[in-house]
C-alpha positions as CSV (number, residue, x, y, z in Angstrom):
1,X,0.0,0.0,0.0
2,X,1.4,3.4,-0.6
3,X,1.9,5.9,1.7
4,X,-0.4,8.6,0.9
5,X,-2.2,11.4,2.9
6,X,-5.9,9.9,3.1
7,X,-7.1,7.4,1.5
8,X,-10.1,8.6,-1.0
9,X,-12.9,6.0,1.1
10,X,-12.0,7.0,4.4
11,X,-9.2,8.3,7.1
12,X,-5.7,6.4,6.8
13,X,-5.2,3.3,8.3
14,X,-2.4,4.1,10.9
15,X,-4.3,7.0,11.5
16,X,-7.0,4.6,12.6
17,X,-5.1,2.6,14.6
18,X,-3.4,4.9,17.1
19,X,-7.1,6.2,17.7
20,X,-7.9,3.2,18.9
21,X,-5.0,2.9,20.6
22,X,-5.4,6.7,22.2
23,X,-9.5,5.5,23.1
24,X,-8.3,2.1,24.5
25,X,-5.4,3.6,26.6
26,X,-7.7,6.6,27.9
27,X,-10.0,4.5,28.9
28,X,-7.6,2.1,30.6
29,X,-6.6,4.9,32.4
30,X,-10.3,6.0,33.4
31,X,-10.4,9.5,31.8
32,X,-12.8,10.7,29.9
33,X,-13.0,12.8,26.7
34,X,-14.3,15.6,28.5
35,X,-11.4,15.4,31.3
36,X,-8.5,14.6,28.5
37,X,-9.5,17.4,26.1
38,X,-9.7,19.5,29.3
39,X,-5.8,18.9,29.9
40,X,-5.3,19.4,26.2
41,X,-7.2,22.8,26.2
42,X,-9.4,21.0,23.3
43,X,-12.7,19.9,22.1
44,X,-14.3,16.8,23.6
45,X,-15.4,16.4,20.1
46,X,-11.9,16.9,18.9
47,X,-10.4,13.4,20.9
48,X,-13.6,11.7,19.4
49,X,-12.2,12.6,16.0
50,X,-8.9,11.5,17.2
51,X,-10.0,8.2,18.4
52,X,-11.7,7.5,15.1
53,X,-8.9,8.7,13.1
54,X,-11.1,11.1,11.0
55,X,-8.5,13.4,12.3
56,X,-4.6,13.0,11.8
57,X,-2.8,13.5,15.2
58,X,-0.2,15.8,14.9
59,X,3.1,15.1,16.7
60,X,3.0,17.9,19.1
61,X,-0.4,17.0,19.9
62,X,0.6,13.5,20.3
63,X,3.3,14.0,22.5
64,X,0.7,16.1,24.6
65,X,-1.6,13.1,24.6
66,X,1.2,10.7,26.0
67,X,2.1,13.5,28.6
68,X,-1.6,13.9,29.5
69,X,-2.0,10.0,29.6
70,X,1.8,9.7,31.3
71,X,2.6,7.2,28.0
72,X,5.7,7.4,25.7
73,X,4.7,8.0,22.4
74,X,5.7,5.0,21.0
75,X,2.6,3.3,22.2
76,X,0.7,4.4,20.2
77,X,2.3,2.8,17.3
78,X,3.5,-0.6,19.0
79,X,2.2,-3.8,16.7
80,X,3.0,-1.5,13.3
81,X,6.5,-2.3,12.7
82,X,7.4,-4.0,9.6
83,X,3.4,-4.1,8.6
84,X,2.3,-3.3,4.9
85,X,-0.9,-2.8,5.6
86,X,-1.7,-0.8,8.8
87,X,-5.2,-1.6,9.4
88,X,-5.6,-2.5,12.8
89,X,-6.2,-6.5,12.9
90,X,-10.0,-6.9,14.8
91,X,-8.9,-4.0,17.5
92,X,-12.4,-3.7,18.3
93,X,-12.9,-4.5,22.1
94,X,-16.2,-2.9,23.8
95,X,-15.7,-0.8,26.8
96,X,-16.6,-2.9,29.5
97,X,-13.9,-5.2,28.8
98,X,-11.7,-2.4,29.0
99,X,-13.2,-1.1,31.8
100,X,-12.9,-4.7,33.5
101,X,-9.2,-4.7,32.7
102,X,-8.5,-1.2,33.7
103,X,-10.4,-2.3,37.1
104,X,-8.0,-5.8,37.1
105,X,-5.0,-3.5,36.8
106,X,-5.6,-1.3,39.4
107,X,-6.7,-4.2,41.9
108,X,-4.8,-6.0,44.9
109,X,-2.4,-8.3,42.8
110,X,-4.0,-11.3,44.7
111,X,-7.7,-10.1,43.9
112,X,-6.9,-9.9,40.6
113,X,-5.5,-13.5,40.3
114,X,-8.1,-14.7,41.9
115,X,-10.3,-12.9,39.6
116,X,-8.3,-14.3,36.6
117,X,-8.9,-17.8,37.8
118,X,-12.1,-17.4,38.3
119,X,-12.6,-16.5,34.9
120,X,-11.0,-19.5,33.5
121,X,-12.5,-21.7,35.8
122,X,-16.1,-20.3,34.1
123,X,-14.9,-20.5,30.6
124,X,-14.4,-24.3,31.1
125,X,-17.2,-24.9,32.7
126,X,-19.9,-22.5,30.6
127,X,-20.2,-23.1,26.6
């Protein structure tokens, strides 16, 4: 695929991916639009158009967005090297799974292992 500004059918594919990856660490991190566009001195609507990737993210705004979301930049693009074609691989995870893990994270190691196991224990047992 070449590299060109946007595509005629829609926003770029890396430009797709690190929105999802700027929505899935934001809400990892349990802010919301509203509080993260706050820090920004932006739009709410503006970090919806991020996390879509109707709108490119510059690179001063996305070293803002790591230092708002105390991230290195790099993640944003981590599982693009050496890819062709950027679009993101079935990214699509709903938010109470990332809610779920963003509670996980935060939890007593030993809860969340027990919480883990629990887990497995029900996929084995449930169809």
């Amino acid at each position: 695929m070449s590299i060109k500004r946007r595509r005629q059918n829609g926003p770029h594919p890396t430009d797709v991916y690190v929105g999802n990856r700027l929505r899935k660490l934001r809400i990892l991190k349990g802010v919301s639009q509203k509080d993260l566009a706050e820090r920004l001195g932006i739009s709410f609507q503006q970090i919806q158009k991020y996390e879509r990737g109707s709108n490119r993210i510059g690179a001063s705004r996305l070293w803002a967005l790591g230092s708002a979301l105390e991230t290195p930049i790099s993640y944003f693009f981590a599982g693009l090297e050496g890819k062709h074609d950027t679009r993101p691989a079935n990214l699509e995870v709903d938010r109470e799974t990332l809610e779920l893990a963003a509670s996980l994270h935060k939890a007593n190691p030993a809860i969340a292992r027990s919480v883990k196991e629990l887990l497995k224990k029900l996929e084995e047992v449930l169809p």
